[in-house]
C-alpha positions as CSV (number, residue, x, y, z in Angstrom):
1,X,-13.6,-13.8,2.9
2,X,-10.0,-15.5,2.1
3,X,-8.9,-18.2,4.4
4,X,-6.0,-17.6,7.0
5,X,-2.5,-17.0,6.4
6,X,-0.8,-16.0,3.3
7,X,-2.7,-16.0,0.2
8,X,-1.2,-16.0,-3.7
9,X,-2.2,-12.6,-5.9
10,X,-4.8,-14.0,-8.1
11,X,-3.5,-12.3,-11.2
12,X,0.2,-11.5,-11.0
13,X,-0.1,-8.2,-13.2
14,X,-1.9,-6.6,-10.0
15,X,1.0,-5.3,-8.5
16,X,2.4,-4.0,-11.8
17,X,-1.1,-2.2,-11.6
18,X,-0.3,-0.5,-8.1
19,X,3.0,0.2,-9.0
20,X,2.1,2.2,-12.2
21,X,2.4,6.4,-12.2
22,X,-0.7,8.0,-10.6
23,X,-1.9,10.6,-12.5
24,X,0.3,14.3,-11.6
25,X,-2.6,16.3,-11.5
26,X,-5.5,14.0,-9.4
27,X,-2.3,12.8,-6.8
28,X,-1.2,16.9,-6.6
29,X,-4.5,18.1,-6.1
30,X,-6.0,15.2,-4.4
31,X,-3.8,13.7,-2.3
32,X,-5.8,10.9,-1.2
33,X,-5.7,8.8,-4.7
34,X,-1.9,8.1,-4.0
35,X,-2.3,7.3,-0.5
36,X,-5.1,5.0,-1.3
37,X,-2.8,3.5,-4.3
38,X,-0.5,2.9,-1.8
39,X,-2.6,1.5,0.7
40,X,-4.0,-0.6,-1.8
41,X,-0.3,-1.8,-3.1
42,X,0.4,-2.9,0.7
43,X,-2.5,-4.5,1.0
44,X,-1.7,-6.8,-1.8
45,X,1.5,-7.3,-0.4
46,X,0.2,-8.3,2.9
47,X,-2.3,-10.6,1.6
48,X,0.5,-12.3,-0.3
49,X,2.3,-12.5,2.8
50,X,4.9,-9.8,2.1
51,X,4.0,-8.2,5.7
52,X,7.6,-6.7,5.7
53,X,7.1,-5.0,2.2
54,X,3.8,-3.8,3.0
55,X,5.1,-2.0,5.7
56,X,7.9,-0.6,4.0
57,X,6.0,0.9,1.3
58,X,3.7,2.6,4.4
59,X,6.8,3.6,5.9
60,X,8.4,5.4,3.2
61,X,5.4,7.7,2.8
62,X,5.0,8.3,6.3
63,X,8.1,9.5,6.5
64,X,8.1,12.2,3.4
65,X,4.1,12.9,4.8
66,X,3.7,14.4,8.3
67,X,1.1,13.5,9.9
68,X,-0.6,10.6,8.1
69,X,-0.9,8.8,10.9
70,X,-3.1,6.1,9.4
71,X,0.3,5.2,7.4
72,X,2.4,4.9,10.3
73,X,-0.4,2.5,12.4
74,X,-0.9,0.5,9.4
75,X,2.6,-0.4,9.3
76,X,2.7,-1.0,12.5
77,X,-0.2,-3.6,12.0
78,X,1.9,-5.3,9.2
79,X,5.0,-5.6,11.5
């Protein structure tokens, strides 16, 4: 469990990692891998107290995808 507050990425290539192209086919057919990339890119963000640009990353999917509303709370959280 990480201590409170804002916490430093352990390696900085992780959100290079997150950031990367998913895959066409498994994000077209299988929608959940990009949204759990994307969760998982926020989350990073958050944790390295970039609550703002988690949320924005949340926010800009919510807003192409209807009703994800697990996007949309999230980034509520992170506001």
């Amino acid at each position: 469990m990480l201590p409170p507050g804002p916490q430093a990425a352990a390696d900085p290539k992780l959100d290079a990692a997150y950031a990367a192209p998913l895959d066409f086919y498994a994000a077209y057919h299988v929608p959940f891998f990009a949204t759990w990339a994307l969760c998982e890119r926020a989350a990073l963000k958050a944790a390295a107290g970039d609550r703002a640009g988690a949320a924005t990353l949340l926010e800009g999917v919510a807003a192409k995808a209807p009703n994800r509303s697990w996007l949309v709370e999230a980034a509520k959280r992170y506001r």
